[in-house]
C-alpha positions, 0 to 999 in steps of 0.5 A: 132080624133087625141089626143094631150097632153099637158104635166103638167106646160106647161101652152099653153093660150087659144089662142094656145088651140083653134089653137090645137082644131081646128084639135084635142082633146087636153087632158091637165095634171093636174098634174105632176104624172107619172101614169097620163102621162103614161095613157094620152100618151098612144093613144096620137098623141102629146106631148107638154112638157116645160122643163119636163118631159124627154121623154125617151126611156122607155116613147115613148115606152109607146106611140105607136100612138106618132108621134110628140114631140112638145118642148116649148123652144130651147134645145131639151136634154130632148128628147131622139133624137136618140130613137124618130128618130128610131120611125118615131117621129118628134121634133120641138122647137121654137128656136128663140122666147125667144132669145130676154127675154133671152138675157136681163135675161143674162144682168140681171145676168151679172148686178146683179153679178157686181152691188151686186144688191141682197146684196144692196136689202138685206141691205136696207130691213134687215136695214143694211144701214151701208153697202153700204160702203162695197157694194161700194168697191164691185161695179164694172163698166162694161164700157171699160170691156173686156166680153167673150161669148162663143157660138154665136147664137141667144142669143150670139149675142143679149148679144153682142150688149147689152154688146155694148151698156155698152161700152164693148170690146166683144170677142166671140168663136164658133165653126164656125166663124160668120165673117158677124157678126163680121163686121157688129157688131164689135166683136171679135173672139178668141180662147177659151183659149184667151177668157178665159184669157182676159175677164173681165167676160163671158156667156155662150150661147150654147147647151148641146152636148158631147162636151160642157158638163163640158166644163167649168172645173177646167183647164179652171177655173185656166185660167181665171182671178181671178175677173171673173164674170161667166154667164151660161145661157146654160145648169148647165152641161156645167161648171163643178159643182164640179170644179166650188164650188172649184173655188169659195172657192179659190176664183179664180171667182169673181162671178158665176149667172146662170139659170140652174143647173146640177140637176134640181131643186138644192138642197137648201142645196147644197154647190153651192147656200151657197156662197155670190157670187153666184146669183142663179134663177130657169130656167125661163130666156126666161119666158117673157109674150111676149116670152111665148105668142109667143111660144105657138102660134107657137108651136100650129101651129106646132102642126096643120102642123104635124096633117095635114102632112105639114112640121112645122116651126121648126123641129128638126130630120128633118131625120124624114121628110126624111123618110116620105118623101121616105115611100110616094114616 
């Protein structure tokens, strides 16, 4: 029978559990040691991981059965991509069931940054009523504001119409233009350089490539404006760590929220999370209980397709498919 793993804090729900029994074993970790995953992946068919642990080179040697790395999520950087095509492994992902939770994550921060929401939480329970005098000089509105997104895909394009409906001005950069979206929506496109001097504040939606790492360095930083308020709901690659503290000790942004860092989990002692202007929440932005409901259910059914030798909903290398697909013929 084949064997599936589901690597520790992936947290799959009944329902995708009994999807998976159906056609396998299904060996969940109990915990996040090394040793364990090692043994378990020995003889495994499948592996389930979240936002952990990479599968490297090293760890899909360690797996001579594996033919399938099953993502619970959208980026697929934790994978070793290159090392998993070479061994015949497909990869899968769900790319679009947290667009929606992420999507208001980034609004969420976006909100918090311009509204000093952890400031004002923090007067009013530390009994410091005295400074919502302070708070309100700080307090901007985001009505007739000019937001940037850089990268709009399925994310981008959700934070674009809710940045609408705050009565924003929406500039966006890709790399290929989305011309029916920009009729049907009205958004604009612009050069990054033009983004990056005219927006009031910007996010960042895109995946962790060669190009996109540090693309958020101290030559970009000096173009925008000063009260900037930055959104990285990416990958904490994509902005230059280093250059992004020297920012805010400038005080050349206005403020920096973010969802993921260059080293996960940061350091709690690290310069970045020192300032007062920076909002700071653990990886979770597509973390929705409907979100993770329907990830599990479609990761499972992907799981069942691959064991079965159908083609999943969501694969990555489709490479992969093309080499089964000659070795058959």
């Amino acid at each position: 029978m084949k064997k599936v793993v589901v690597a520790h804090r992936f947290e799959p729900g009944e329902e995708a559990l009994d999807i998976m029994r159906e056609v396998a074993r299904v060996v969940v970790l109990e915990s996040d040691s090394e040793e364990l995953l090692l043994r378990e992946i020995k003889d495994a068919d499948t592996l389930l991981v979240g936002i952990s642990p990479r599968v490297t080179r090293t760890l899909i040697a360690s797996a001579p059965r594996l033919k399938h790395v099953a993502r619970q999520g959208v980026g697929v950087d934790i994978v070793d991509l290159s090392a998993a095509t070479e061994r015949g492994i497909l990869v899968t992902n769900v790319p679009d069931v947290t667009s929606d939770s992420v999507a208001e994550f980034a609004m969420t921060l976006l909100l918090s940054l311009a509204k000093n929401i952890i400031h004002c939480n923090a007067a009013v329970k530390g009994g410091e009523w005295g400074q919502r005098r302070e708070l309100i000089r700080a307090n901007l509105e985001l009505n007739n504001k000019t937001h940037g997104i850089v990268g709009l895909g399925r994310i981008g394009r959700r934070v674009a119409v809710r940045c609408q409906s705050f009565g924003m001005r929406v500039l966006y950069y890709k790399r290929n233009r989305d011309h029916d979206f920009e009729r049907s929506n009205d958004v604009i496109y612009v050069p990054f350089e033009t983004l990056l001097q005219e927006s009031d504040s910007i996010s960042l939606h895109l995946p962790l490539t060669a190009e996109t790492k540090n693309l958020i360095d101290t030559a970009q930083f000096v173009m925008m404006k000063r009260a900037v308020l930055l959104v990285n709901h990416s990958r904490g690659t994509v902005v230059n760590e280093r250059a992004l503290i020297q920012a805010l000790e400038d005080g050349t942004i206005g403020g920096y929220a973010t969802d993921v860092y260059e080293q996960e989990p940061p350091d709690p002692e690290g310069k970045l999370l020192s300032f007062s202007n920076v909002i700071a929440s653990p990886h979770l932005g597509g973390g929705t209980i409907e979100a993770r409901g329907r990830a599990n259910r479609i990761v499972a059914e992907d799981v069942v397709s691959v064991i079965r030798g159908s083609i999943p909903k969501n694969p990555v290398n489709w490479e992969v498919l093309k080499q089964d697909s000659s070795s058959a013929g």
